[in-house]
C-alpha positions in Angstrom: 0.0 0.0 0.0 2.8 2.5 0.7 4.3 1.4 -2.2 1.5 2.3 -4.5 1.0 5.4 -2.8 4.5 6.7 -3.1 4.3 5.9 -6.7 1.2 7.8 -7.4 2.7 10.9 -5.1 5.8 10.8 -7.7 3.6 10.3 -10.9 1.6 13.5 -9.6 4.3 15.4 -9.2 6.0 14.9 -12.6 2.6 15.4 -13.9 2.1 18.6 -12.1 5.6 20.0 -13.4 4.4 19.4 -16.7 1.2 21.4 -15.9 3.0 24.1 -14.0 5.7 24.4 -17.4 2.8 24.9 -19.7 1.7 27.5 -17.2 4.6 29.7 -17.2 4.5 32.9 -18.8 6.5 33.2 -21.9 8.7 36.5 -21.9 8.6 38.9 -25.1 12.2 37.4 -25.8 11.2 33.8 -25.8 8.6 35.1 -28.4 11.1 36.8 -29.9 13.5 33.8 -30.6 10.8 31.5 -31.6 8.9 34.0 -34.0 12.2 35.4 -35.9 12.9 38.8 -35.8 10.7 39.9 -38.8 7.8 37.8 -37.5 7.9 39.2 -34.5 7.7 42.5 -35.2 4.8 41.8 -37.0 3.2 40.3 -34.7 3.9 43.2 -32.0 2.8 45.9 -34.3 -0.7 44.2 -34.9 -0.3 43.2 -30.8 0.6 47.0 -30.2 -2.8 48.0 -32.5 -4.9 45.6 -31.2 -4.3 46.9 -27.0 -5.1 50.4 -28.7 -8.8 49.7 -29.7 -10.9 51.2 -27.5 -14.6 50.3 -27.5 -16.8 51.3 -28.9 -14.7 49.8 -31.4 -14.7 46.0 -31.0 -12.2 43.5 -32.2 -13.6 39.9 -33.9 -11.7 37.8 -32.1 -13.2 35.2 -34.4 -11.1 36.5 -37.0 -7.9 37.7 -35.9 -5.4 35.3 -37.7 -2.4 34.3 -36.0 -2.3 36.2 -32.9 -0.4 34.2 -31.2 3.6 33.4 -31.0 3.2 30.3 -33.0 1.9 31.8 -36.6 2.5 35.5 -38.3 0.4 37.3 -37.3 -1.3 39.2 -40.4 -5.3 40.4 -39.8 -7.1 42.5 -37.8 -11.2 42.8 -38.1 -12.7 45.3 -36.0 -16.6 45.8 -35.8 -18.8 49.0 -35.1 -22.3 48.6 -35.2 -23.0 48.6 -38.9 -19.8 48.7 -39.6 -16.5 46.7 -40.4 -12.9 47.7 -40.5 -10.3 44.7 -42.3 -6.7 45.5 -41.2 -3.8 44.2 -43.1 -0.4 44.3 -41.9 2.8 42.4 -43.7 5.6 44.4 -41.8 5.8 47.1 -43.9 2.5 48.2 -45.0 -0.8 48.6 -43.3 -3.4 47.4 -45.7 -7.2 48.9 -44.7 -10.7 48.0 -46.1 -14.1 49.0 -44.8 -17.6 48.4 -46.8 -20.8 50.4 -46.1 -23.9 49.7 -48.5 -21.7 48.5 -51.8 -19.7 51.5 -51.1 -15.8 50.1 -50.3 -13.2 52.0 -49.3 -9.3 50.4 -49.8 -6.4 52.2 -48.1 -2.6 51.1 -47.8 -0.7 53.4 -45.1 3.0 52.9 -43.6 1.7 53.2 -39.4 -1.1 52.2 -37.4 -1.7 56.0 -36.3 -2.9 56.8 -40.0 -5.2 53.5 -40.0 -7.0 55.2 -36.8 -8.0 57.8 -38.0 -9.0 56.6 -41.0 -11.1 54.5 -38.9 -12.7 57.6 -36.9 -12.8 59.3 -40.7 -14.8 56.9 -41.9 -17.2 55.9 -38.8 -18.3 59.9 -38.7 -18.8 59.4 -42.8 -20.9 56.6 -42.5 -22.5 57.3 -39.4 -23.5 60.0 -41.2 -25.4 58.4 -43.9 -26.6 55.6 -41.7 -28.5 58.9 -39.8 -30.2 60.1 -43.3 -31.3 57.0 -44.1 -32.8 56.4 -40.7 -34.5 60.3 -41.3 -35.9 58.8 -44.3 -37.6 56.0 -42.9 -38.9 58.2 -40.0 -40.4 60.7 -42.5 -41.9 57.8 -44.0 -43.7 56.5 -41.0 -44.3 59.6 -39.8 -46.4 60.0 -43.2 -47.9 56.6 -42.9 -49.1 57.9 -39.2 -50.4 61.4 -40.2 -53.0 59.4 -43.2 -54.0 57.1 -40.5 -54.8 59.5 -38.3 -56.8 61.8 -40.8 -58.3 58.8 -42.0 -59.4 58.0 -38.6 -60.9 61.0 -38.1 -62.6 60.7 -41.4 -64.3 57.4 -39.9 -64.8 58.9 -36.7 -66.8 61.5 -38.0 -69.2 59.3 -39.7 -70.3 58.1 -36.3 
């Protein structure tokens, strides 16, 4: 019995080391050595971008390729109500795309800094029209109400 029981103590522990290495944080340089140096700083820029999205901005997680030490990372999606930002980055240039009603808008840049504001740019833009075709659609309604009500009155009047 102690037998057995000193041999499952020593299995446990081995298997707990093997739990506790999985565990341990991996430093940037780790990441660093294991990525490449051109990897890696592709992966830190789209990293460095993706800690700088503030809601109400909201990053797909679905969707971002990569983002961890073990591929390149390359693609970025970022949602906004009605909208969606695709971000591109090979390690040299920032590729952008955003599509509102068949209208697309394609952008290459050199930094992140430009792609953000071309993300505000084009969220005011298209907010924008999203608000006049909403007006629309309330003008519409509100005409659809105004002949119901004269009509009601028209039937109330009969009484």
């Amino acid at each position: 019995m102690i037998k057995k029981f000193k041999q499952y103590s020593e299995q446990s522990e081995l298997s707990n080391e093997s739990i506790k290495d999985k565990m341990t944080p991996v430093s940037e340089d780790d990441i660093r050595i294991k990525m490449g140096e051109e990897n890696y700083h592709i992966y830190k820029s789209i990293k460095d971008a993706k800690d700088t999205i503030k809601p109400p901005y909201e990053i797909d997680d679905d969707i971002v390729r990569g983002l961890t030490e073990d591929f390149q990372i390359s693609t970025l999606v970022v949602k906004f109500w009605f909208l969606k930002f695709i971000i591109r980055y090979d390690g040299k240039i920032w590729k952008y795309s955003t599509e509102y009603n068949n209208e697309k808008i394609e952008v290459e840049y050199r930094t992140w800094l430009e792609i953000y504001h071309q993300m505000i740019s084009d969220t005011n833009k298209f907010f924008n029209k999203e608000m006049e075709t909403i007006q629309v659609e309330i003008n519409r309604y509100q005409n659809k109400i105004n002949n119901m009500e004269k009509d009601l009155k028209k039937v109330n009047s009969l009484i």
